[in-house]
C-alpha positions, 0 to 999 in steps of 0.5 A: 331453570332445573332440569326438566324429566318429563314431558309432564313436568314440562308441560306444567312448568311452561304452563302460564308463561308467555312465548316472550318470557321464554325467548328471553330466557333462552337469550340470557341461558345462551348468553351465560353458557358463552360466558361460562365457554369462555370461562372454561377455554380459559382455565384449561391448561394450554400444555395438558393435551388430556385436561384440554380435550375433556374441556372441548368435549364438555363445552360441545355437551353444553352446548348441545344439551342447551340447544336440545331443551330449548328447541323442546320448550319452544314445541312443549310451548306450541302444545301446552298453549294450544290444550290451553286455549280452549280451557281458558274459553271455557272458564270465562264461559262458564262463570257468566252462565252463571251471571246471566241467572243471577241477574235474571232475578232483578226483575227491571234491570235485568236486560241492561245488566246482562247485555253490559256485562256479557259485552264486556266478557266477550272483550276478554275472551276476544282479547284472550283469544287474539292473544293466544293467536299471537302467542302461536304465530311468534312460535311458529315464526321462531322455528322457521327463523330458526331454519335459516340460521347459518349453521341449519342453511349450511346443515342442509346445504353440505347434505344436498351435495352428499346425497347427490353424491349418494353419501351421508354426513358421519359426526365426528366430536368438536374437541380440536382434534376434528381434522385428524379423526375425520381424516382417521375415519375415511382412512378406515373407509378406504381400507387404508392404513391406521393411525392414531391421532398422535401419530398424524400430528406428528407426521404433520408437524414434521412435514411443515417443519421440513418444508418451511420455506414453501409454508411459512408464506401462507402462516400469519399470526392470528392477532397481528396478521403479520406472517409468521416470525422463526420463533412464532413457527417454531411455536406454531408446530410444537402446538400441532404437535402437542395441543389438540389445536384446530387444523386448516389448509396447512394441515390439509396439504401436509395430511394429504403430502404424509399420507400420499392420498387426495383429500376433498374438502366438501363445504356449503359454500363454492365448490369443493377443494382438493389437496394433492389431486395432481399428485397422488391416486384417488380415492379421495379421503372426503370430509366436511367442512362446517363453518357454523355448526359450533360456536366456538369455530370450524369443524370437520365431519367424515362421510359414509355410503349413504346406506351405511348412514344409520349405523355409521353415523356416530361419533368417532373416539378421539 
């Protein structure tokens, strides 16, 4: 389907067509757009830290903008059906006035007439109408599926325990530098120093370096899962420290090690975890961890007050 500008054209080109036809669009647009994902992951060059950064930026876009549009067709759907359904009653009314005067002249058969064929005008506008209600009921049953999805369960989970904390969720871009920039941003929270993302995969791939023997337990190759050999954590680090590749727990102890502060990671499910609570002065450096927010793996948001929540929540440059 073209892109759509206006709320109008919308409206017209979703005019007709039945909530079945558009979920199964949207099944076929979810499922070309993982397969063009994947075609996208997989033309990025692995050593060109820009080129694959702009493709992660350009596959969080797709996928927002799919998720935008059709979360609006399914509403712009509800409305255009809803001004629909009385016109569409009107329409069957109109003609069979006109039927009944017509077949008031044949004088005789008039009553036998009329009677079999506003019955059978009824059957259409009844079927017409139980359609309609159906049509409603499968839109409104779609968005209240669509609030216990995981990622919009997990959404409001993570916001819940941020307000108890009177704080707010600050969106940080899914371009495999989340980890770093959500850590770069509560830095600048606390009034503590800067640094750029560079510099903190640096800083982290040295320090797992300089503590292998206390890590490498905990690394295991993702496709084997056996523990890491010397040349895998070799690979291992000079990955961090080149490719915007994703960060977990390793780097999380080794953030908190460099940096010498506490970082709190806030996640829907269980409480929350902390590295180095035992070993460094707050305040800690909060962040959230969201398992399902984005298709294509975990993500790491910062936090703000919550009255800073209307302009700090924007995203932070890479």
């Amino acid at each position: 389907m073209s892109h759509l500008t206006t709320e109008s054209e919308l409206s017209e080109a979703l005019s007709g067509i039945s909530l079945e036809d558009v979920l199964t669009r949207h099944r076929r647009e979810r499922k070309n757009l993982q397969a063009k994902i994947q075609a996208l992951k997989k033309n990025a060059p692995k050593n060109d830290k820009k080129k694959r950064k702009e493709t992660m930026e350009e596959v969080a876009r797709l996928e927002s903008d799919l998720e935008k549009r059709q979360a609006t067709e399914l509403a712009e759907l509800e409305e255009t059906q809803q001004k629909e359904e009385p016109s569409s009653q009107r329409t069957s009314d109109e003609p069979q006035d006109d039927l009944k005067e017509e077949l008031c002249n044949d004088e005789g058969e008039e009553n036998t007439c009329t009677t079999q064929r506003v019955s059978k005008a009824q059957k259409r506008r009844e079927k017409k109408a139980r359609e309609a209600r159906q049509r409603e009921e499968d839109i409104r049953a779609a968005a209240e599926d669509a609030k216990f999805a995981p990622k919009a369960v997990e959404a409001r989970t993570i916001q819940a325990k941020l307000l108890d904390r009177k704080l707010a969720p600050h969106s940080i871009p899914s371009d495999g530098d989340c980890l770093y920039n959500a850590v770069r941003h509560q830095l600048s929270q606390n009034g503590l120093a800067a640094h750029s993302v560079q510099e903190l995969r640096n800083e982290t791939a040295n320090y797992i370096r300089a503590h292998k023997d206390a890590l490498i337990c905990y690394m295991t190759n993702t496709k084997t899962g056996n523990l890491l050999t010397d040349s895998e954590f070799e690979q291992y680090c000079e990955t961090l420290r080149t490719t915007p590749a994703w960060g977990g727990q390793i780097e999380l102890k080794a953030l908190s090690s460099v940096l010498k502060v506490p970082i709190e990671v806030l996640q829907a499910e269980g409480p929350p975890t902390t590295q180095g609570a035992d070993e460094f002065a707050g305040p800690n450096l909060l962040i959230t961890y969201h398992r399902h927010m984005y298709s294509l793996g975990e993500h790491y948001n910062s936090t703000v007050p919550i009255d800073q929540a209307d302009t700090g929540n924007t995203n932070e440059s890479g």
